[in-house]
C-alpha positions in Angstrom: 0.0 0.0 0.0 1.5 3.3 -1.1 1.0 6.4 0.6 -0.7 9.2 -1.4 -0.9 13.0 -0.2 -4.2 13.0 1.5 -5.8 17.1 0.5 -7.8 18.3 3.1 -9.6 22.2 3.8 -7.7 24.4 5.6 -10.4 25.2 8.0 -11.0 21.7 8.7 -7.6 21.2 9.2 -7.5 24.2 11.7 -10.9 22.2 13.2 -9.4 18.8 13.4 -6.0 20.3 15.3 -7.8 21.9 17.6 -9.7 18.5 18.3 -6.6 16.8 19.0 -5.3 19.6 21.2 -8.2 19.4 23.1 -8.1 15.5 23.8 -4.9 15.5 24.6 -5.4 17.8 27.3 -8.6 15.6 28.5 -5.8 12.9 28.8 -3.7 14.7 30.3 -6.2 15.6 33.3 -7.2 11.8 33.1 -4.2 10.7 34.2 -3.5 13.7 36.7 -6.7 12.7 38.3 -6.0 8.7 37.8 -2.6 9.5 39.6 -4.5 11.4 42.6 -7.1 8.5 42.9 -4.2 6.2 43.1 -2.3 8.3 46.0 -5.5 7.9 47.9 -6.1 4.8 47.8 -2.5 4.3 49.0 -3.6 7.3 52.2 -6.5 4.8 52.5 -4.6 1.4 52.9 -2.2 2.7 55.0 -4.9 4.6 57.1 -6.5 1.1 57.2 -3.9 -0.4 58.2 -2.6 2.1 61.1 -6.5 1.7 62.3 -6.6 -2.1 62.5 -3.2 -2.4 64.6 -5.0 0.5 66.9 -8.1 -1.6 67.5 -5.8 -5.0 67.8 -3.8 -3.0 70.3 -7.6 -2.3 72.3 -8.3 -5.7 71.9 -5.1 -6.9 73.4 -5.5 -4.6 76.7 -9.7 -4.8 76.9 -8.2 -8.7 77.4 -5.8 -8.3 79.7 -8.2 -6.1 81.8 -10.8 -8.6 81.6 -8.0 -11.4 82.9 -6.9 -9.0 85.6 -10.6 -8.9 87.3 -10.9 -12.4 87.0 -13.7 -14.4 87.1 -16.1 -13.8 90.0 -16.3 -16.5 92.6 -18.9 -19.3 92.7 -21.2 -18.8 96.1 
């Protein structure tokens, strides 16, 4: 397949640059934002994370309290 000069109207020309200028800016804030919903969800897992170790932390001393006062004694 050869290629052959392909004639088109100025105008459209001017038309269909502007068109690609404009999507490439709309990727260009797609992968700004893709980039920002990625750095959250990495906040998020870490959050996560930090808040599970606080409540197995609870866990461990609401157990120890509850071994420290025992059982109650059998009348």
């Amino acid at each position: 397949m050869q290629n052959k000069p392909v004639f088109v109207k100025i105008d459209e020309y001017n038309e269909i640059s502007k068109t690609v200028k404009n999507i490439k800016g709309k990727i260009e804030q797609a992968k700004t934002i893709l980039k920002r919903i990625s750095e959250l969800k990495i906040e998020e897992y870490n959050q996560l994370s930090k808040w599970g170790s606080s409540l197995g932390e609870v866990e461990k001393k609401i157990d120890a309290v509850d071994k420290a006062l025992g059982k109650p004694e059998q009348v």
